[in-house]
N, C-alpha and C positions, 0 to 999 in steps of 0.2 A: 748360236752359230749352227747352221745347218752341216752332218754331214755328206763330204762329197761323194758319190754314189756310181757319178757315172763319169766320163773325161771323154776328150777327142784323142783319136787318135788316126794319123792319116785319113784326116778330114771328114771321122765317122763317130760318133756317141759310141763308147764300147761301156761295160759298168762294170763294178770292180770284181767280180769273178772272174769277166772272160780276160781283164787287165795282170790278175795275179798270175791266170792260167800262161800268160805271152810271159812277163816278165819273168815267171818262175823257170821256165822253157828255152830260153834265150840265154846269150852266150854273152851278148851286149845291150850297152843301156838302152832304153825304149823312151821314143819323147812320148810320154803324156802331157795332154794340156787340161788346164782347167778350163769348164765349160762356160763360165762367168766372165774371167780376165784374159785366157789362153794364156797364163802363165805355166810354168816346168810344174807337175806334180809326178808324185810317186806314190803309187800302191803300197795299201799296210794290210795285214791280214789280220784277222780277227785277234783281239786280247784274251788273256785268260779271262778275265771278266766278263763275263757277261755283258755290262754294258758297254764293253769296248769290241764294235763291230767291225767290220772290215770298210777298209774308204780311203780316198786320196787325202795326201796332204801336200803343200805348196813345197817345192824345195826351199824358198825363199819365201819367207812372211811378207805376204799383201795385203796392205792396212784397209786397203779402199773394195775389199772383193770378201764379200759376206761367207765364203768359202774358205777363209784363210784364217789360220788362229791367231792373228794379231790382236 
């Protein structure tokens, strides 16, 4: 499963830097979409692990969007 890297937002490809930088800034929720389904996603920021990088994830599992952890 590929990670998600970049979203829509207000009808524009943003990726997940400038995404954490809005939501982390913000007072209220922010619609992110996925770029694949345009379903609801939400920015994660980097893991302590190393291979856990920064990226969207779907609020709701999408079985049929190769984006989704289902």
């Amino acid at each position: 499963m590929p990670r998600a890297i970049i979203c829509i937002f207000d009808t524009h490809e943003i990726d997940i830097d400038e995404a954490l930088q809005m939501r982390d800034g913000s007072r209220s929720a922010l619609d992110f979409r996925c770029v694949e389904c345009g379903e609801k996603v939400r920015p994660h920021h980097a893991g302590v692990d190393v291979e856990i990088r920064a990226h969207f994830e779907h609020l709701i599992r999408n079985p049929v969007c190769s984006r989704s952890d289902a």
